[in-house]
N, C-alpha and C positions, 0 to 999 in steps of 0.2 A: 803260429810261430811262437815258439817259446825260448826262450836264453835264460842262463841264470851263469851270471860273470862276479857277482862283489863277492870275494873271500871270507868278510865278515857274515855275511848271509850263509855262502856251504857251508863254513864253521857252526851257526848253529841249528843244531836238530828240529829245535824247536819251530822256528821259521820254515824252514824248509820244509818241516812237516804242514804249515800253514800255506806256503805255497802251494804246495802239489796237491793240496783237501781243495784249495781252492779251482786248481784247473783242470781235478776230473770234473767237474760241474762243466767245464768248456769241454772237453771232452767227449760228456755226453750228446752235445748236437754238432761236435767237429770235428774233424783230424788236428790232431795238435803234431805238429812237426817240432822237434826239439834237436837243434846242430849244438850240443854242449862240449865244452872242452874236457880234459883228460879228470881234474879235479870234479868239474861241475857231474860229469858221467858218471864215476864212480859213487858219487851222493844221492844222484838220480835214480841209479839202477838199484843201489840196495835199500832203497825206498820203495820201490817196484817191487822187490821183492816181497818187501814183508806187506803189499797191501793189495788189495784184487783192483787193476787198472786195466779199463779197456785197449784192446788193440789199437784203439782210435789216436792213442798216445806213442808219438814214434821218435826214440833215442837214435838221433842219426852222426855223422862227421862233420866237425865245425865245415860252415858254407863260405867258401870267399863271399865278395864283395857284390860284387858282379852276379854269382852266383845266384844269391841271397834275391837281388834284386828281382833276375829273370825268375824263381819263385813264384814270389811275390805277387808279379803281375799275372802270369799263368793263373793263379788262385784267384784273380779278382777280375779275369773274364767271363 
């Protein structure tokens, strides 16, 4: 599960470029599920684009609460 919520951070390039270096390496041995908000998506996806990232990285719809939760557990049966 991945989020990326602080404003200061999608504003800069540079970060987010060091995030997202860092969790195709997660990636590599996971599904990374990603529920990002309308700002946080648009930063993600055209990062996506310009870089080769496994399918294993999936851009989904923010997850309620609840939602999130039942996830979560499903993943760590």
């Amino acid at each position: 599960m991945f989020t990326l919520n602080r404003k200061a951070l999608i504003k800069d390039e540079k970060k987010v470029d060091e995030v997202l270096t860092a969790l195709l390496k997660v990636a590599d041995k996971k599904t990374v599920i990603a529920p990002l908000r309308d700002d946080a998506t648009k930063v993600v996806n055209k990062w996506i684009s310009e870089h080769s990232v496994p399918d294993s990285i999936r851009v989904v719809e923010p997850l309620s609460y609840l939602s999130l939760l039942s996830w979560q557990r499903m993943r760590m049966a």
